[in-house]
C-alpha positions in Angstrom: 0.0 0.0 0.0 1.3 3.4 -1.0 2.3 5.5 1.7 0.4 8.8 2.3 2.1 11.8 1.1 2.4 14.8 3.5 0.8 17.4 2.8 2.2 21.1 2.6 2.7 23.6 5.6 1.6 26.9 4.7 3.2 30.3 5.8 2.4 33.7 4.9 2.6 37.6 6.8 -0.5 39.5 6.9 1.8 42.6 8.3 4.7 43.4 8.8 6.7 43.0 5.3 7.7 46.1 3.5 6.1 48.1 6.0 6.5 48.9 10.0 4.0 47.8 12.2 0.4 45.3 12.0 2.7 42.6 12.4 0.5 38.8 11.5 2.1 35.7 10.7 -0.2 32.6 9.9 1.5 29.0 10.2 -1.4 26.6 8.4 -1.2 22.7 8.2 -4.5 20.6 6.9 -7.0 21.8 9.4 -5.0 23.6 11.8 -3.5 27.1 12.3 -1.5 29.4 14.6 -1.3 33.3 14.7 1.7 34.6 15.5 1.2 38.5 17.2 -1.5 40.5 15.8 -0.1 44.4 16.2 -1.8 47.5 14.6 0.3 50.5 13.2 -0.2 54.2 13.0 -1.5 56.0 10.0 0.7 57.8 7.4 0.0 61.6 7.0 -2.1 61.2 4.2 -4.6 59.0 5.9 -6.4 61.9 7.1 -8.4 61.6 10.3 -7.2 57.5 10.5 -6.7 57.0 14.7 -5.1 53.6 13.7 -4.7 50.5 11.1 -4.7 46.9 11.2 -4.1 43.8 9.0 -7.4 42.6 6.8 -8.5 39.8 8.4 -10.3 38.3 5.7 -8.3 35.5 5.4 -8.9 34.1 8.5 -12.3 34.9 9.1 -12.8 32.2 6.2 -10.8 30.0 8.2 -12.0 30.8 11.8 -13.0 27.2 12.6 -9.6 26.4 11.8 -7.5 28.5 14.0 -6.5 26.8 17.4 -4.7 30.1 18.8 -2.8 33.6 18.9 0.7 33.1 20.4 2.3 36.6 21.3 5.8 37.3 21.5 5.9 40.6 23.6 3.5 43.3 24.8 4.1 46.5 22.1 1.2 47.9 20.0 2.4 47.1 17.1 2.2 42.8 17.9 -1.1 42.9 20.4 -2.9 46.2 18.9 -5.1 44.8 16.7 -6.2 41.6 19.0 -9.2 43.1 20.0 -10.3 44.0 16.6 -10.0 40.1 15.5 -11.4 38.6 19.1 -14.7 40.6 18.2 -15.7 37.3 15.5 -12.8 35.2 16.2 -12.8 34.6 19.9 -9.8 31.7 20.0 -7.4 31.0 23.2 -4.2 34.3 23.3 -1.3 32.9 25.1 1.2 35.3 26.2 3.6 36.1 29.1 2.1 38.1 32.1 3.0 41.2 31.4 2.4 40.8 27.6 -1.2 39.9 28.9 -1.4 42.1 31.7 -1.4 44.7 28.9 -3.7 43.2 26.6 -6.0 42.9 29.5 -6.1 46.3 29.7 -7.0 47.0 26.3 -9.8 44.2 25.9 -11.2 46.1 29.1 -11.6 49.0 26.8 -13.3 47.2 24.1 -15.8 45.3 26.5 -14.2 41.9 25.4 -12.2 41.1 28.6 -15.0 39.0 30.1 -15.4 36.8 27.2 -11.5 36.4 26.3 -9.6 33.4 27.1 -5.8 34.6 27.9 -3.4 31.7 29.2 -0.8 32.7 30.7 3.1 31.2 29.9 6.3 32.0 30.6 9.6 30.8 28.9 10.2 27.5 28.4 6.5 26.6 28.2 5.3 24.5 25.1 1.7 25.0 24.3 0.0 22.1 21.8 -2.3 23.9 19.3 -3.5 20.9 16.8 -0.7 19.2 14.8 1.6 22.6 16.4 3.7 22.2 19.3 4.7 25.8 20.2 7.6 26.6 22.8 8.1 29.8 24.1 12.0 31.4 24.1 13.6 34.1 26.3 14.2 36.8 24.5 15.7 40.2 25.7 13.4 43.2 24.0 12.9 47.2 25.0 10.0 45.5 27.0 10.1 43.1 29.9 8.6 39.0 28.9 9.8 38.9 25.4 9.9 35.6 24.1 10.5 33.8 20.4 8.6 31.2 19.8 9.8 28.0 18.0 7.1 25.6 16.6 7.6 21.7 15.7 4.9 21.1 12.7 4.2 18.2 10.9 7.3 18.8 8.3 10.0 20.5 10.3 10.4 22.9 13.1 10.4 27.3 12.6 11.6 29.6 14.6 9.8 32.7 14.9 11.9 35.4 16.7 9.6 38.2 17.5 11.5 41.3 18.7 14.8 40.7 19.8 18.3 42.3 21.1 21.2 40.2 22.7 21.2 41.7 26.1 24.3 39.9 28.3 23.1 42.5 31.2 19.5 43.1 31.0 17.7 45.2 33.7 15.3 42.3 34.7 15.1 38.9 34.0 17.8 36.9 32.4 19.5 36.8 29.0 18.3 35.7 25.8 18.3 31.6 25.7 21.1 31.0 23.4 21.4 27.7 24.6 17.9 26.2 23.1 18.0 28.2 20.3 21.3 26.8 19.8 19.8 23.3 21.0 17.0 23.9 18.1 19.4 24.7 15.4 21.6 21.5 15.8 18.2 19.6 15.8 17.4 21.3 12.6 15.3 24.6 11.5 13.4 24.0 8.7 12.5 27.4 8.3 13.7 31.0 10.3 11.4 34.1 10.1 13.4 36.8 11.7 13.0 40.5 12.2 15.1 42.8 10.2 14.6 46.3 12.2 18.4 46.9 12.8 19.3 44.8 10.2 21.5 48.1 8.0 23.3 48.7 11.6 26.4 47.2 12.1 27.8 46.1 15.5 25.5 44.6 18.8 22.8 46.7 20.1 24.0 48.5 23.6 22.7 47.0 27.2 19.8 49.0 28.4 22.8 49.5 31.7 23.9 52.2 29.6 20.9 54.3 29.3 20.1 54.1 33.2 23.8 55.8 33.4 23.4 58.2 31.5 20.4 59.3 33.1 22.0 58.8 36.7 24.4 61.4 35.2 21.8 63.5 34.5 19.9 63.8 37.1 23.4 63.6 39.3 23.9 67.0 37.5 20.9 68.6 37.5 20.1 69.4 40.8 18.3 72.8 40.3 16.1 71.7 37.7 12.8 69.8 37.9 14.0 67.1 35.4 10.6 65.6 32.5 11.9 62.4 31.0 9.7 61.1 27.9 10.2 57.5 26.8 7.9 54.7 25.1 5.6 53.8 27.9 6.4 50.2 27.7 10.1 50.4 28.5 9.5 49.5 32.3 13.4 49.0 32.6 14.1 52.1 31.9 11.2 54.0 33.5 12.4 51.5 36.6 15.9 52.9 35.9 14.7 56.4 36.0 12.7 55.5 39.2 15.6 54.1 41.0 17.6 57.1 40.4 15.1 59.6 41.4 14.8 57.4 44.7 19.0 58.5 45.0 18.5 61.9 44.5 15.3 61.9 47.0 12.9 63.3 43.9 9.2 62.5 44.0 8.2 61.0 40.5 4.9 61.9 38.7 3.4 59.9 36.0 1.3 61.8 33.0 -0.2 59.8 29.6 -2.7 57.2 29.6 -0.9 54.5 27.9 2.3 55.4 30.5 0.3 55.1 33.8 -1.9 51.4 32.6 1.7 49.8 31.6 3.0 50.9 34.8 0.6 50.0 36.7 0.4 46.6 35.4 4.1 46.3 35.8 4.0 46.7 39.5 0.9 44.7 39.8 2.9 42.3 38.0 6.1 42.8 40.3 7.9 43.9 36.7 8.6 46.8 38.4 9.9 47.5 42.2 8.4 51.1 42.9 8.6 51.6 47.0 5.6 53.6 48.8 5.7 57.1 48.6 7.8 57.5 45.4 4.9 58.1 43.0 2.8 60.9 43.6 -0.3 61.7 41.3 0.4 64.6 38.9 -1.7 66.5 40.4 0.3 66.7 43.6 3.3 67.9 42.0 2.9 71.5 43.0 2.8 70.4 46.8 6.7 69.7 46.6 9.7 71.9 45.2 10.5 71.8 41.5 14.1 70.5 41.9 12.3 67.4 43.8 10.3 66.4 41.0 10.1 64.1 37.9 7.5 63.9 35.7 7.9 60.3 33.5 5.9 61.4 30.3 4.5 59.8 27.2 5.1 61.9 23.5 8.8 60.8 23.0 7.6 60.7 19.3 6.4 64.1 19.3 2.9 62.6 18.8 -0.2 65.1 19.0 -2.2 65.2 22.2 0.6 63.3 24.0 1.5 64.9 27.4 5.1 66.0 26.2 3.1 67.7 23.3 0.6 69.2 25.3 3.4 70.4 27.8 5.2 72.2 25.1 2.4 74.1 23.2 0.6 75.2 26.5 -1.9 73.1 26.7 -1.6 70.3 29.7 -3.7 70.4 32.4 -1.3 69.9 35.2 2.1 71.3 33.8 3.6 74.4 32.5 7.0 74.1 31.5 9.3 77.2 32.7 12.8 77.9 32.0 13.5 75.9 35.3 13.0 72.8 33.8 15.0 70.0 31.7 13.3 67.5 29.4 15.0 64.6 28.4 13.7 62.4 25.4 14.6 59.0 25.9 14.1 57.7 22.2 14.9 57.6 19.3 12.3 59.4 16.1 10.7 56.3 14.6 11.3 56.8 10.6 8.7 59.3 9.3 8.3 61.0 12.7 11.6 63.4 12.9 9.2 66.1 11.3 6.6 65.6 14.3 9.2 65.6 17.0 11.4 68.5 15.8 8.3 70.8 15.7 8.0 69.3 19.9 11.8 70.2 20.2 11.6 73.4 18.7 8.9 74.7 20.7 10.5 73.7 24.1 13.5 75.9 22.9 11.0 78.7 22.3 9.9 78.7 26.1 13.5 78.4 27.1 13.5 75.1 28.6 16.4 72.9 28.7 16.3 69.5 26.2 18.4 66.9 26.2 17.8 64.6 23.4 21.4 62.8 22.1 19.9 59.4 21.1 23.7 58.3 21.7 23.4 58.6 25.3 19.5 58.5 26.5 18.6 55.6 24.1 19.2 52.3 22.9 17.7 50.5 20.4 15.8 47.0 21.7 16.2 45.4 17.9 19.5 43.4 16.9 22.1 44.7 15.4 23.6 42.8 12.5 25.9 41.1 14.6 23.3 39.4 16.7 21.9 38.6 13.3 24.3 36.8 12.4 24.6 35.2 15.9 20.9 34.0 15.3 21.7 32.6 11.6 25.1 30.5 13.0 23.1 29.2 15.9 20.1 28.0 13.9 21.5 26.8 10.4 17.6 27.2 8.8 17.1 25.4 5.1 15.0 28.0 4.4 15.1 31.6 5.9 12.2 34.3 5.8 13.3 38.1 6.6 10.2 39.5 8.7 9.6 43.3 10.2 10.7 46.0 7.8 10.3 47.9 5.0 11.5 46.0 1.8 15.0 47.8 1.8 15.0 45.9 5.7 14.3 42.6 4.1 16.6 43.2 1.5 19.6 43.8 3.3 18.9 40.5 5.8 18.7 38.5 2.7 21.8 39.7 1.8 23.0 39.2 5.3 21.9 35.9 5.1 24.2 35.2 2.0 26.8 36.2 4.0 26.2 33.7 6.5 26.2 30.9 3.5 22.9 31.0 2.8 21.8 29.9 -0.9 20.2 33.1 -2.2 17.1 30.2 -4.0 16.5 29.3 -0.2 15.7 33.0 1.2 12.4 34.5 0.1 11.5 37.9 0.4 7.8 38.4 0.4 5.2 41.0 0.6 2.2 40.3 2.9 -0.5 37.9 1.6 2.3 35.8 -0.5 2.1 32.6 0.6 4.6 29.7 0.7 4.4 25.9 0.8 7.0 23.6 3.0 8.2 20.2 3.1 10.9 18.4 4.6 13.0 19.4 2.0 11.2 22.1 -0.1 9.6 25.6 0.1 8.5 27.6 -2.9 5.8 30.6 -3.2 1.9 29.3 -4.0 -0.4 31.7 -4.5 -1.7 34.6 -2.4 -4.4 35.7 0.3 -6.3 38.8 0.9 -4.0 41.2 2.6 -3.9 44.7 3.3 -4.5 48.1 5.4 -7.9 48.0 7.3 -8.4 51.6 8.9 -10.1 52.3 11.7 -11.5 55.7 12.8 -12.9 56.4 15.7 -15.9 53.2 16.0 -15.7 52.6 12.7 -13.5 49.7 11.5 -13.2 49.6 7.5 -16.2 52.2 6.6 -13.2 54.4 5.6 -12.0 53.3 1.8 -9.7 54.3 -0.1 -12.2 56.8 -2.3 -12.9 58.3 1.4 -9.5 59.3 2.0 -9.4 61.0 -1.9 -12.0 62.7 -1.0 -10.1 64.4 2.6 -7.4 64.6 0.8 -9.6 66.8 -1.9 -11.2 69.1 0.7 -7.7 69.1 2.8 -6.1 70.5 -0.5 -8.5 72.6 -2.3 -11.6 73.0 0.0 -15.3 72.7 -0.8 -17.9 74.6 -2.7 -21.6 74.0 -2.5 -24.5 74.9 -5.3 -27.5 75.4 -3.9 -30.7 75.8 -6.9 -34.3 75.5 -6.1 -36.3 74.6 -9.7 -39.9 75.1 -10.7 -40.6 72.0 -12.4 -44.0 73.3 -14.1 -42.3 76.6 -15.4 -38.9 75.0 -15.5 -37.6 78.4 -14.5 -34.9 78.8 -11.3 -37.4 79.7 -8.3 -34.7 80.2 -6.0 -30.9 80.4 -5.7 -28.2 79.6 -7.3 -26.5 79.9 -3.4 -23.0 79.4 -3.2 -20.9 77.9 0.0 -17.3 78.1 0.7 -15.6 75.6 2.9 -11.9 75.9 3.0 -11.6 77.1 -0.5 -12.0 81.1 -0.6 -13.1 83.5 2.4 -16.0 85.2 1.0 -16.1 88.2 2.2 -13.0 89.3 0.4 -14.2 87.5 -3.0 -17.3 88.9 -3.1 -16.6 89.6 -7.0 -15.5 85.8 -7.5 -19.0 84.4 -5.7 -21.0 86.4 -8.0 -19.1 85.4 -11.8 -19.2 81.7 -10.3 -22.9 82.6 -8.8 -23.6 83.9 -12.7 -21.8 80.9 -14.0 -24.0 78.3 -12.1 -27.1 80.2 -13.5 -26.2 80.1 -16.9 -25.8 76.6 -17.0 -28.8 75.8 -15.2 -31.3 77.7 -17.6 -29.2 76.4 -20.8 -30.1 73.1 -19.3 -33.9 73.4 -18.6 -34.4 75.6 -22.1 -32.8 72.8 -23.8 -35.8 70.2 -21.9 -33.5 68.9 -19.4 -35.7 67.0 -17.1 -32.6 64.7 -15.2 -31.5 66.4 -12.2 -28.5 63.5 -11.8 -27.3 64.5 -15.3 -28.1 68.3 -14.3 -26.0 68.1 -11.5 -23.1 66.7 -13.3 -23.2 69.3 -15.6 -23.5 72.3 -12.8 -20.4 70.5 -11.1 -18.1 69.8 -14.2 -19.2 73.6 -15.6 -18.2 75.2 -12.3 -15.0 72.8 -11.8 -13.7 74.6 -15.2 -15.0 77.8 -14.3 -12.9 77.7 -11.1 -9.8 76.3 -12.3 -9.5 79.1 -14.7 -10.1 81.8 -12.7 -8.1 80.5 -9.7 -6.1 77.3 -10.5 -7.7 75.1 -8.1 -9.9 72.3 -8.2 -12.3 72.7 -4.6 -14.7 69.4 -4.5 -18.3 71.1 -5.4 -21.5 69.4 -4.2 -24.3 70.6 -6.0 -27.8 70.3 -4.6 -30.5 70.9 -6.7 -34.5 70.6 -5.3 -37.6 71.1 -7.2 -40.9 72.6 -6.2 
């Protein structure tokens, strides 16, 4: 009797290639599938009133009866952001590390899905069995506490999925990165490595996080006159513990302001991630009880977002805080590419008001991605057949493919995909098959998806050029204009100073309404069109602009 054939294991991204963020990976056999993190990222500029986007999730709603699980590898928004979007119809088992789901408890509070959510808690060196998977979580050092990689043993060979990572011999808490199984894994045998490629162009190892809590001892060693602001991602609780334990030397009360800043600390402590004694946090709205020099406010906005609290501290506008020349903010990041714009325009405005700013990136940050040195540390210790370059933007991927070369790979065995591309494993074989839907879902405010691409054109248009309206009331029995034609400006021309303008396109609009109706026009869908495209010309040659014009045309 013929033996059965195997059939194929199926991988594919549904974020996080060629792009930053929404991070999805799907591991499918027969009847059986894993997630792998489900993050969100933030919009671009020209997604115009966008609060956030996430992966389509078309693809698996198909396949909801077959999914046995989400597995997260650490607690940042851009691997657990989108989970409550995906729980709403898909409610499967999310298994994470306690602070990774001390987080995500948090945020499934928000969107009323907490009580019906099934988190299991792990920790490294657990091995979950989802189907035909057998998942095993691996200590990884990250910029957050609990990050783990997570290797899974499938039907045709084993992958390693390394989430986040840095090599981190002296980590704030917890231990070092587990070389030892993923070395233990490799000499078994990796059939496939998907690996992030952040840091991938830098060479060298990424710097302990030691370093940073240093630096900032030095600062606030010198500082002693100043009442000292320190913005950093809220989910770095080493170094907000760092900052913490140095305020405790320097006997400074420490304040915590932004919403995402005070949950993940508060989890942390719940969590004993962090050791914060009594008496060293005050509420923010205590800080004027205590002298400025014996203060430190922890804030949120180290990307110079809008309506963060560093933000809001610079232009004026926070509640609790107004900056004065007695005071030193420190930004503990690094701009994220595509926000330098958004945090020089922070920067620049805490110089206006004379404040002092410390932001060398050299001294106050380190990165929590590898470098390409523990790259290639991650490529020696695993040997993969087949290798998969996962979190960048193409020119990311690229240059770990090429990385990979260097460490001896065969350039047929590395594929470089873009999200939705599928590929097929065996024992001994991968190769692309085929594609799945994959893309950007946007979500503003409630509504998840409503916003298309033709919305966005359209803010864009009234963003650009503003918006005219037509206003014309018809007599249908005289086929005369009754009332009107009523012109409004939105954005495009301020009327009062154009009063010469309104009436030619006022004129205009008339024109072409009684050329229509003599002519036995009786369509007003076909009427409009021709008010709209008339008017578009008008105003384009007069002004060289192209304002969106709605008009509205009734009848009586």
């Amino acid at each position: 009797m013929a033996k059965k054939q195997k059939s194929k294991l199926r991988v594919m991204m549904l974020g996080g290639l060629n792009e930053i963020g929404k991070n999805l990976a799907v591991i499918e056999y027969e009847d059986d599938i894993i997630i792998i993190d489900c993050g969100l990222a933030f919009p671009d500029d020209d997604m115009l009133g966008i609060d956030l986007v996430i992966p389509d999730f078309t693809y698996l709603e198909k396949n909801k009866e077959k999914i046995r699980g989400i597995l997260i590898t650490h607690g940042h928004e851009d691997h657990i952001g989108a989970i409550p979007y995906l729980l709403r119809d898909i409610n499967v088992p999310v298994y994470g590390t306690r602070l990774t789901l001390g987080i995500l408890e948090n945020k499934l509070t928000e969107h009323g899905l907490i009580s019906t959510s099934n988190l299991v808690t792990v920790s490294a060196g657990s091995v979950v069995r989802l189907g035909v998977f057998k998942c095993e979580f691996i200590r990884a050092n990250h910029s957050i506490a609990d990050a783990c990689m997570i290797a899974v043993r499938t039907p045709v060979g084993n992958i390693l999925h390394t989430g986040d990572f840095k090599l981190d011999v002296s980590p704030i808490g917890g231990e070092m990165m587990d070389l030892t199984r993923i070395g233990e894994y490799g000499r078994e045998g990796i059939l496939l490595l998907m690996c992030e490629s952040t840091n991938v162009e830098k060479p060298g190892f990424t710097p302990s996080e030691r370093k940073v809590g240093a630096s900032l001892d030095a600062i606030f060693r010198t500082s002693t006159d100043k009442r000292v602001i320190i913005a950093t991602f809220s989910s770095n609780v080493h170094r907000v513990q760092q900052i913490i334990n140095s305020c405790i030397k320097y006997g400074r009360k420490v304040a915590i302001t932004g919403r995402s800043m005070v949950n993940i600390i508060g989890a942390a402590t719940k969590l004993g991630y962090m050791d914060v004694p009594p008496g060293t946090l005050i509420d923010i709205t205590e800080i004027g009880k205590y002298p400025q020099d014996k203060i430190t406010i922890i804030s949120t906005g180290s990307q110079g977002e809008p309506m963060s609290s560093l933000y809001r501290m610079a232009f004026s506008d926070h509640s609790q805080v107004e900056l004065t020349p007695n005071d030193l903010v420190v930004i503990s990041s690094n701009a994220i590419p595509g926000n330098e714009r958004l945090l020089n325009r922070v920067v620049n405005e805490l110089y206006r008001r004379g404040v002092s700013v410390y932001h060398d990136e050299a001294v106050v940050h380190v990165s929590g991605h590898a470098c390409q040195e523990e790259l290639k540390l991650i490529h020696a210790l695993t040997k993969p057949k087949f290798f998969m370059p996962i979190h960048g933007e193409y020119h990311h991927l690229m240059q770990h493919k090429e990385l990979a070369e260097y460490m001896g790979m065969s350039p047929q065995n590395i594929f470089v995909l873009d999200i939705g591309q599928v590929i097929e494993l065996d024992s001994k074989t991968c190769k692309k098959n085929g594609t799945v839907p994959a893309g950007k879902v946007l979500v503003d405010g409630y509504g998840v998806g409503d916003v298309s691409n033709v919305v966005l054109r359209d803010r864009r248009h009234l963003a650009l050029d503003g918006l005219m309206v037509a206003i014309i009331t018809i007599d249908s029995d005289e086929r005369v204009i009754a009332s009107g034609p009523d012109l409004i400006s939105r954005g495009f021309v301020y009327v009062k100073e154009n009063e010469d303008l309104m009436e030619e396109m006022r004129e205009k609009v008339r024109i072409i309404v009684e050329d229509a109706l003599e002519a036995g026009a009786t369509d007003w869908k076909q009427l409009k069109s021709e008010v709209k495209d008339g008017l578009s010309k008008f105003i384009f040659a007069k002004t060289k602009r192209k304002p969106m014009i709605i008009p509205v045309i009734s009848e009586i």
